[in-house]
C-alpha positions, 0 to 999 in steps of 0.5 A: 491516479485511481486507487484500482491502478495503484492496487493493480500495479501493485499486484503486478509488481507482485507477480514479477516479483514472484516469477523472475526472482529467487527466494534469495534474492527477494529476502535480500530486499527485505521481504519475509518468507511469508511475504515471498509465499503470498507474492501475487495472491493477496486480495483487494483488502491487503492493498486497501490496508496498507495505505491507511495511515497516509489516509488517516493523517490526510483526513486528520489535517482536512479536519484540523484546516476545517476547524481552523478555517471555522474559527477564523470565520 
């Protein structure tokens, strides 16, 4: 799946969130008041940054197998 699908899934999930649920009930799902104010108006680098740690372990064991790989060679 390509990462713009995830971002506009994301953002869409946002706006239902937003638009059909109570200030309550989204702070009963664990969301901040913060976070419940910017529901839907994030930009293209929120979603960008919260997948950076899974993106830094990828690239960590990528090298770490290249390396091994290097010195069984």
């Amino acid at each position: 799946m390509h990462k713009r699908n995830v971002d506009r899934g994301g953002r869409r999930l946002d706006k239902l969130q937003k638009t059909y649920f109570a200030q309550a009930e989204l702070e009963g799902i664990g969301l901040t008041v913060s976070k419940i104010r910017n529901l839907g108006n994030e930009t293209w680098w929120h979603y960008f940054q919260q997948g950076w740690e899974f993106l830094l372990a990828l690239i960590l064991v990528l090298v770490a197998g290249a390396v091994l790989v290097c010195l069984a060679l």
